[in-house]
N, C-alpha and C positions, 0 to 999 in steps of 0.2 A: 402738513401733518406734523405735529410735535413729535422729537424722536422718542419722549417717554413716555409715549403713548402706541408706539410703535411694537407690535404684537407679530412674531416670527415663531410658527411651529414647522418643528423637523419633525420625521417621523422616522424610525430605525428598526428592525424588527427583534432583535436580541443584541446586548451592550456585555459580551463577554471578550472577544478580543478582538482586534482587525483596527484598520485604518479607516474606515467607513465611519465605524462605532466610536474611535477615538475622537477626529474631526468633528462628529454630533455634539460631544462634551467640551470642545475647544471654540466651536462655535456659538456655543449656547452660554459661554460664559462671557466671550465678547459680545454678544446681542447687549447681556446684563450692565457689563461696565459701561458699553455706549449707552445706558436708560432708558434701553427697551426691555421689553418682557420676552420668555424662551418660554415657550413650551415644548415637553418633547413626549410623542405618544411612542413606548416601547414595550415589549414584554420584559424587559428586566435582564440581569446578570449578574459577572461580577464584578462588573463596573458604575453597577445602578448609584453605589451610595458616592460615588466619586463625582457624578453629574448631580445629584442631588446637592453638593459640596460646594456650586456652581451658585447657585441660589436657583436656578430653576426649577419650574413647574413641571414636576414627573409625574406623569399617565399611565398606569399599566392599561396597556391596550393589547389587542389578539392582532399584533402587525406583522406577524408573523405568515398568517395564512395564506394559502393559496388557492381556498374553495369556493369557487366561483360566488355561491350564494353567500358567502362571509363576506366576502369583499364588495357587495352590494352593499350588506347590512353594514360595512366600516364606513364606508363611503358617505352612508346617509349620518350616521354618528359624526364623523369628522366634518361634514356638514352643518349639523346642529352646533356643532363646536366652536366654527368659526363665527355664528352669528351671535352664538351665546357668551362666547369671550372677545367677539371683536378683531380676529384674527385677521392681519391685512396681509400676510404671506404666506405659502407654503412652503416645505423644503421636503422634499423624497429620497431618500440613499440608498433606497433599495427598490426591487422590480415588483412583487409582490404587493407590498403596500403602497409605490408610487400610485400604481393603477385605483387602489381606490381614495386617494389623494385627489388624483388627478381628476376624478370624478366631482368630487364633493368643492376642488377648486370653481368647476368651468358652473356648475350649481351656484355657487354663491359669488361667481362674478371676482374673485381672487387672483392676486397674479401666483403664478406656481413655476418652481426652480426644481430641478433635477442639478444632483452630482452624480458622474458615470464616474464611479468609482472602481469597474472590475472591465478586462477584459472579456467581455459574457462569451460562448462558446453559443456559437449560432448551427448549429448541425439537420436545420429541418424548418420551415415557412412557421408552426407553429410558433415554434422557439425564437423566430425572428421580429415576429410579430411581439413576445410576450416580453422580451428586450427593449425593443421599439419604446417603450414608455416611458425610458430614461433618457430619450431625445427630442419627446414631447414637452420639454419647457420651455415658457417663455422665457426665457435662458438657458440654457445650459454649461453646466459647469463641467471644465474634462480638468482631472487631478494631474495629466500630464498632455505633451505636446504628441508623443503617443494617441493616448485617448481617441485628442481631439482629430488628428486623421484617422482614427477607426471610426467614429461618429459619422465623419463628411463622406468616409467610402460606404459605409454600409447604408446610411439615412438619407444620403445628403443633403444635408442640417448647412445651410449657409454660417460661412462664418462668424456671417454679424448675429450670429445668437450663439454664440461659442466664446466661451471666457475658458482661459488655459489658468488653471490657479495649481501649480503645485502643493502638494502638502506640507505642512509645517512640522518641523522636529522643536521643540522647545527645548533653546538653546539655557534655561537656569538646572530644567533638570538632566539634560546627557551635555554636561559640562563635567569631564576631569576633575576639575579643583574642587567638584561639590559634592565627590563621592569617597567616602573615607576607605582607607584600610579593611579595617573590618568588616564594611559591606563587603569587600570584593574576598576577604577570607570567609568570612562566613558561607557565602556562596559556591566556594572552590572546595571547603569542606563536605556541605551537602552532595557536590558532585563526586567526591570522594577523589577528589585531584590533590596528591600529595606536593608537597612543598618544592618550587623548583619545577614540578612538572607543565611543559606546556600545555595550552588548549587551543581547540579548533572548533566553532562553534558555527550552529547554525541555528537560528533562530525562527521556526514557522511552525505550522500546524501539523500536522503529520497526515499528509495528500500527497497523492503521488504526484501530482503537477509541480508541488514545493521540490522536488527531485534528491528527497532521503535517500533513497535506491542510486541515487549516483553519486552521493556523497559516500556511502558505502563501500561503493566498487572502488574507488578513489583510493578511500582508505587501503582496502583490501592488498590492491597494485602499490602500494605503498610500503605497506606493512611487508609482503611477500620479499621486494628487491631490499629489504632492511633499512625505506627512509624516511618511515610514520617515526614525527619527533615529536612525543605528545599523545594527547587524548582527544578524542574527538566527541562532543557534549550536541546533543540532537535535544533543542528545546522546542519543545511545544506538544499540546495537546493531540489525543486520535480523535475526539471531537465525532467517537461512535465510529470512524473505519477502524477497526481492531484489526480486520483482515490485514489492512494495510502495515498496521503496526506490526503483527504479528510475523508478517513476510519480512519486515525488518530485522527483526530479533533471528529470523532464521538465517537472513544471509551472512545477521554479524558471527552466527556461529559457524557458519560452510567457510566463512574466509577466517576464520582464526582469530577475530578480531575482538572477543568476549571480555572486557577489562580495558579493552582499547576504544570502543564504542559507545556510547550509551547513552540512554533516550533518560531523559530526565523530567518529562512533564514541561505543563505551565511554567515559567519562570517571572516573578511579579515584578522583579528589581534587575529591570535591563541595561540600566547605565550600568552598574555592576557587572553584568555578564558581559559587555563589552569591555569591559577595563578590563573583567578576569581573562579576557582571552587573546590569543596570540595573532589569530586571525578571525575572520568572520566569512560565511559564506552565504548568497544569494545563489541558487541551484537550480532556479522553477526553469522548467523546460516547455512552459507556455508560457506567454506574454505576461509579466508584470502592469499592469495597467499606471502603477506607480514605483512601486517599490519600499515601502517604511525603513524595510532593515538596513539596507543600503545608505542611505545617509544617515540613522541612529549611529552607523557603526562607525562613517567617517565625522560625524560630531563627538564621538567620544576616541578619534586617536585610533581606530583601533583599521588596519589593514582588510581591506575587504576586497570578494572575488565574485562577481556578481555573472549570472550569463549574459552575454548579447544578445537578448529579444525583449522586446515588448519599451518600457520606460529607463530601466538600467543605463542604457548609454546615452542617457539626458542627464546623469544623474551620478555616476562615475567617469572619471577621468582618465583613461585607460591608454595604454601603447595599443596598436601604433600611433592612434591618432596625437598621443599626448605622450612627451618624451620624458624624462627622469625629472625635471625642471617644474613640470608642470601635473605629472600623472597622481591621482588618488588614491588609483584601486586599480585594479584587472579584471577585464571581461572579457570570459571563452563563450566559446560558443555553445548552446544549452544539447543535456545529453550527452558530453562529450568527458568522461570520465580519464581519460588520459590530459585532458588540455586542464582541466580542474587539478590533476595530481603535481603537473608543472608547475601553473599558479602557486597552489599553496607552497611548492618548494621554495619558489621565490619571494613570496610573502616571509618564508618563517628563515628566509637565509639570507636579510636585512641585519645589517650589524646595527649597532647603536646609533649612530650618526646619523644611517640612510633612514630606518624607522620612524626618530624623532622628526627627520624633514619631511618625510612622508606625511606623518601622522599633523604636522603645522598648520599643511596643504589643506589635506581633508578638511580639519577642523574648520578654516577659515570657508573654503568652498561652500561647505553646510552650511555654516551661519551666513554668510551673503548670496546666498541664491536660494534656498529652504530653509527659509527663518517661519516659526510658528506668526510671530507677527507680523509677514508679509500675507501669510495667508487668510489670517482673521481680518487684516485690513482689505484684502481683495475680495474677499468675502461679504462684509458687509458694504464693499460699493457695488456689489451687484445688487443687494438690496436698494441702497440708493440711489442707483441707475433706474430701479422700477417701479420705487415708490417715491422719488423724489425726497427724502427724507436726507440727514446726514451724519448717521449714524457713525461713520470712519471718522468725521472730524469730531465728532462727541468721543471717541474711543481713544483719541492721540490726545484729546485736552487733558483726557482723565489720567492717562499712563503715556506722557510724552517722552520719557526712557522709551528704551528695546526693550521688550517683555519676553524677550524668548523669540 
């Protein structure tokens, strides 16, 4: 098979923020430069024009849905699809529209690839079942070594169909030297962080699993004994739990914390918000299945405290396991709102010296073990592996640099 005739659709079901969504557009631009064609079926976002930017071929499709009779009818369309464009692979990053992927795959005789992107939350045989389908490929790809023993305990999915690819940080753009001044004042302005003031940042959606509510309490026991040094900057979206949001805003004002707190939205320019910040925190109090923030933040320098569940501690470098010579970042245990108040003391009570060797660490850790280009190149050898094709060496001829 010629690889520029090599035809790879992913299907996503909204391209507004996450690691799922990101990877779709990281992928689909290595399909490109290796002389394959990307097609990507999604509903859209605010990330559409970015994957568009990619050169690939974007589909608004209803991949969103979950009603049964829809996902018949996608099923039969993503079928017509692959005969009418020649489609020799599929890729699924979600449970929803995998299912009628995976449909329209074994239909037209297709090899079909699953990434287990999320720790799913199995609470019921349906729900187990409706999971189940991101284990069903003839591959499977787990974003962490995590994952990939949640797959073998739950599925048991044999190894030899299991490829462990961690996610890729694109070392051109959360590189230090590429982010000016200005971006990181501009940004510290909008958060209304006066000059000289530290920050504390955390970066996720606003769910109560991302653990806002115990970044809170943190503050609060902090703020109370007199040793909140700084401001604390809560980015991300309610993504519609307002409830959620809203029980935030209440606790920052039962603990005193109003000026010291605060939820800032989206934030578009996150090497930035890592530079602007003092430290970063990872808080989820269920399983990361990978974790993005986590090594964005030790790619850009910046001190991070991540909990100890889920991919985190694949992924930080943490006491005890790792001692002053060696450590990255800090992992407490999740939920744990006293062990979190420590951490950050000791994050933000690094003098100059310790910071900078810190911050060396990190950076290098990030870039040789979750380099963006480890992952596009592991990525399309699983392609290779199942179509025979050789898209990875067509991808290193083309950009035989590190790309990130």
């Amino acid at each position: 098979m010629a690889d520029r005739a090599t035809t790879i659709l992913q299907i996503i079901p909204q391209l507004d923020t996450g690691g799922a969504e990101l990877s779709t557009i990281e992928i689909a631009e290595a399909v490109i430069v290796a002389g394959g064609r990307a097609i990507v079926l999604t509903e859209g976002g605010r990330m559409l024009d970015r994957l568009k930017a990619t050169g690939a071929d974007v589909r608004i499709f209803p991949a969103a849905t979950k009603n049964p009779a829809k996902l018949l009818a996608n099923a039969a369309a993503i079928a017509r699809m692959i005969e009418a464009d020649g489609i020799d692979l599929v890729h699924a990053r979600s449970r929803a529209p995998a299912w009628s992927a995976l449909r329209a795959a074994r239909v037209t005789r297709r090899p079909f690839v699953t990434t287990y992107h999320g720790a799913y939350n199995e609470t019921s045989a349906p729900k187990r079942l409706y999971n189940s389908v991101m284990a069903r490929g003839d591959l499977v790809i787990a974003n962490s070594g995590y994952t990939r023993d949640l797959i073998r305990s739950r599925y048991g999915t044999p190894d030899a169909k299991i490829r462990v690819i961690h996610r890729g940080v694109d070392g051109a753009t959360f590189d230090p030297e590429q982010v000016s001044a200005d971006r990181v004042e501009r940004l510290r302005s909008a958060w209304g962080v006066a000059p000289g003031q530290r920050v504390i940042l955390q970066a996720a959606r606003l769910t109560n699993w991302k653990g806002q509510h115990v970044v809170v309490e943190a503050a609060r026991r902090l703020h109370a004994d007199g040793r909140l040094d700084g401001i604390v900057v809560l980015a991300g979206d309610a993504q519609g739990r307002d409830a959620y949001a809203e029980g935030l805003r209440e606790a920052i004002k039962a603990g005193g914390l109003e000026g010291r707190v605060r939820l800032v939205g989206h934030v578009d320019d996150m090497p930035a918000a890592y530079l602007a910040a003092d430290a970063s925190i990872v808080a989820s109090i269920e399983p990361e299945a990978f974790g993005r923030t986590a090594v964005e933040s030790q790619a850009m320098g910046c001190p991070v405290i991540a909990t100890r569940i889920g991919a985190p501690p694949e992924t930080v470098l943490s006491p005890p396991e790792h001692g002053p010579r060696s450590m990255t970042g800090w992992l407490v245990p999740p939920g744990d709102a006293t062990a979190l108040a420590e951490a950050l003391l000791a994050a933000l009570s690094l003098d100059q010296v310790a910071r900078a060797q810190l911050s060396l660490k990190a950076r290098a850790h990030a870039a040789g073990t979750f380099s963006l280009r480890q992952m596009r190149l592991k990525t399309l050898q699983v392609y290779d592996e199942i179509l025979g094709t050789g898209l990875a060496a067509r991808y290193v001829a083309v950009r035989p640099q590190n790309d990130g």
